[in-house]
N, C-alpha and C positions, 0 to 999 in steps of 0.2 A: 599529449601528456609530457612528450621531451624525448628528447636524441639521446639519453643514458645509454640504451645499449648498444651492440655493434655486433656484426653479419655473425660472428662466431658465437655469441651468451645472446639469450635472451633476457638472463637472470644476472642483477646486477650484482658484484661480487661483497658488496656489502648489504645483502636478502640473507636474513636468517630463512632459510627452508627445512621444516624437518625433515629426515630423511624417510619418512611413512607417507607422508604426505602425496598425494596424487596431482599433479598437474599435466592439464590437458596438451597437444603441440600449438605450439606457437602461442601460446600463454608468455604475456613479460610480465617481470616484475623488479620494480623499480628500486632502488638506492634507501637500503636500512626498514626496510618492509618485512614482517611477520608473519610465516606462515606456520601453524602448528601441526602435530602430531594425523591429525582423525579430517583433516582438510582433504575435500575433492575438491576438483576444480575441470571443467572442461575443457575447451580449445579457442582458443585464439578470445580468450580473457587480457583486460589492460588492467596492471596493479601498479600505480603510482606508486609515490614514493612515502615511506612512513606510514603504509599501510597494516592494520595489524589482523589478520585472520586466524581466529583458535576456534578452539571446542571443536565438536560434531557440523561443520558445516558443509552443505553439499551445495556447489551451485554449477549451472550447465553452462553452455558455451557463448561468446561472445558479452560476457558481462565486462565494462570499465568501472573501476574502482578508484577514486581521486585521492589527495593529499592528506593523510590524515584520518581516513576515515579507519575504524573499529567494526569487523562485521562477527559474528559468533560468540560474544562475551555471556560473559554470567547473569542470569535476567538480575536486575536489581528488584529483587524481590526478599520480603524477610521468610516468605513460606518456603523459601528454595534450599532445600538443603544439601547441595552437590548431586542430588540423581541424573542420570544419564538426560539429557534431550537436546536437540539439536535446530540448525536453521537450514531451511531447506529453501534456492531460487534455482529460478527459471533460467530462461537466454534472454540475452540482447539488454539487459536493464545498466541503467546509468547509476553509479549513488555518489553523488560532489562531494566537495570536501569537507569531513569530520562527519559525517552520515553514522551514525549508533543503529546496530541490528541485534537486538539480545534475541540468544537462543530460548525455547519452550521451558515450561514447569510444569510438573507432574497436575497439578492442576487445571493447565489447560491443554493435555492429549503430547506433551513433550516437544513439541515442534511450532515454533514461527516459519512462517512460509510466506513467500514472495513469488507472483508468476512470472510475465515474460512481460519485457519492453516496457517497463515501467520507469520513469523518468524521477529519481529522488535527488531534491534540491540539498543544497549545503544548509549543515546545522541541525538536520533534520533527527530525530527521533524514533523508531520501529522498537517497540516495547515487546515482551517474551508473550509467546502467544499470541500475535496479531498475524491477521491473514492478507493480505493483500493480494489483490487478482491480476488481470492482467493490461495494459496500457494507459495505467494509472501516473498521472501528474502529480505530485508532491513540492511546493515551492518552499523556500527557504524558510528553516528555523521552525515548521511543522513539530510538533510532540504529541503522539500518541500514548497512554499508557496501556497496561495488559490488554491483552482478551480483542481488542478494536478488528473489527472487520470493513474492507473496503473492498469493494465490488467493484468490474471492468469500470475504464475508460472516466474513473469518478476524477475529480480535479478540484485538490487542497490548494488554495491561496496561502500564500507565507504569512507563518505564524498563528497556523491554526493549532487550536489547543483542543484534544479527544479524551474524553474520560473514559475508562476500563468499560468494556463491555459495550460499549457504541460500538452501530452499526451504519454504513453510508452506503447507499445503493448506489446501483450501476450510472454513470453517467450525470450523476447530482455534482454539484460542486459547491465551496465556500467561498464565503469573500474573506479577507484578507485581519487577521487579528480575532477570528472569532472562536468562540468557544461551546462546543459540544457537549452537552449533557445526554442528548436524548438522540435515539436515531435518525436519520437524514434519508427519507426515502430518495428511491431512483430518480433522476429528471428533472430534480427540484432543484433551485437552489436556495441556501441560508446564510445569513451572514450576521453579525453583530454580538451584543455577550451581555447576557444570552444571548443563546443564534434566533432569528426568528425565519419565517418564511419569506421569501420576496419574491419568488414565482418559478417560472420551468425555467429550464436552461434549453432555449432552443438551439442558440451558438453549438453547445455541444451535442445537442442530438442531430445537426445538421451534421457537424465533421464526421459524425460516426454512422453517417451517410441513412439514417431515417428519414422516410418519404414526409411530404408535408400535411399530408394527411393522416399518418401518424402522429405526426406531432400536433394536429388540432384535437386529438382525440384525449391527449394526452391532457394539452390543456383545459382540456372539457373537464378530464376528472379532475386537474387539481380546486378548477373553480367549484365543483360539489363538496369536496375534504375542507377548503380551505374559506371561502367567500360565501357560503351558499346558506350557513346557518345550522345547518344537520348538523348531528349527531357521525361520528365518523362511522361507527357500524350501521348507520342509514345509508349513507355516500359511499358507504362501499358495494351495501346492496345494488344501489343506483347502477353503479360504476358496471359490476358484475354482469346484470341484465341487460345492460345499454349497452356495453364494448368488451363482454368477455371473451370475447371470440381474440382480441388482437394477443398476439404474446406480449408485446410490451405490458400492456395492461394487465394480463395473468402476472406479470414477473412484477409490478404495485402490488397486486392484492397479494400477493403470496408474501412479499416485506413485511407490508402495513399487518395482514393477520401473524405472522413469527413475531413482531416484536415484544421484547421482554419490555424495554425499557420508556416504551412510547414514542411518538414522533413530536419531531418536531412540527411547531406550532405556530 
């Protein structure tokens, strides 16, 4: 991020830091960067430069924050009318530079929240109220709005576009430009605008070290959901009595029966 400090400050002398404000040791923070009032912050955090952190945010150790970026702000929302809510992260996550993290609204439980080691590209978007888990990839200029939940190790291509209340399961991923209307189960992946379906993501269920006979199981079920003609509450029956025993496959049907909004297709 740059040589700005030196053995004596960690904090550059041009860092507005409130003086309430919590920061962890060995925390830097870089040349004309904002930290407000109600900010925690853990240990051995990197704050570039021109970085602005306010409201109620809480985030653990080891997080870098790049040039630019905005984390805690006001959700852009017309329902929000100043209530209390805040942004809650994990350790170890990346957000490039100009990365948007709006705090919660009384209507979705007060809190956006972000787990651990999640890697968010420059330009990117995190709307009030969205949940994101943990080892989650985000590529450049990504925009989520409210409500959006993303499940572990799932992986956004740049420029994807999430309507409020989407959900993406664990380890699914997008292709690049596309646009979400409807849920994105586990494993799968979509791409296009509308998104449609184009198959499992075996690439990622390999790095996240899935045997391979998990993964034929997996794609047994999406060809019953997706290729096979059924009715998706037949293909799930299928799926349940043929491979209910795997957890991968409990943690499918457990998606596909929660969805408000439908799947993708």
């Amino acid at each position: 991020m740059g040589h700005w400090y030196n053995e004596d400050s960690l904090i550059h002398p041009t860092a507005v830091i409130h003086k309430n404000a919590k920061l962890g040791q060995g925390t830097i923070v870089g040349p004309f960067s904002i930290i407000g009032p109600e900010v925690e912050m853990g240990e051995n955090c990197e704050i570039a430069a021109s970085v602005t952190i306010d409201g109620h945010t809480v985030m653990g150790s080891r997080n870098r924050i790049f040039n630019g970026a905005a984390i805690g702000l006001e959700p852009q929302d017309l329902k929000y009318k100043g209530e209390s809510s805040r942004v809650v992260i994990g350790n170890g996550n990346t957000f490039r530079e100009y990365v948007t993290v709006n705090r919660g609204t009384e209507g979705g439980g007060g809190e956006t929240r972000i787990g651990d080691n999640n890697l968010v590209m420059a330009y990117t978007h995190i709307a009030h109220d969205c949940r994101i888990g943990n080892g989650v990839l985000i590529a450049n200029s990504t925009n989520m709005a409210g409500h959006v939940v993303i499940e572990d190790n799932a992986v956004l291509s740049g420029a994807t576009g999430i309507v409020q209340f989407v959900r993406i399961g664990a380890m699914a991923m997008t292709g690049g430009v596309s646009k979400l209307s409807k849920d994105l189960p586990p494993y799968f992946i979509a791409d296009g605008n509308p998104c449609r379906i184009r198959g499992i993501n075996k690439v990622g269920m390999m790095r996240n070290g899935l045997e391979s006979k998990t993964i034929k199981i997996v794609e047994k079920a999406y060809k019953l959901i997706y290729l096979s003609g059924m009715t998706l509450v037949k293909a799930m029956e299928i799926i349940e009595t043929d491979f209910g025993e795997l957890n991968e496959i409990r943690k499918l049907l457990s998606f596909l029966k929660s969805s408000d909004k439908g799947i993708v297709r």
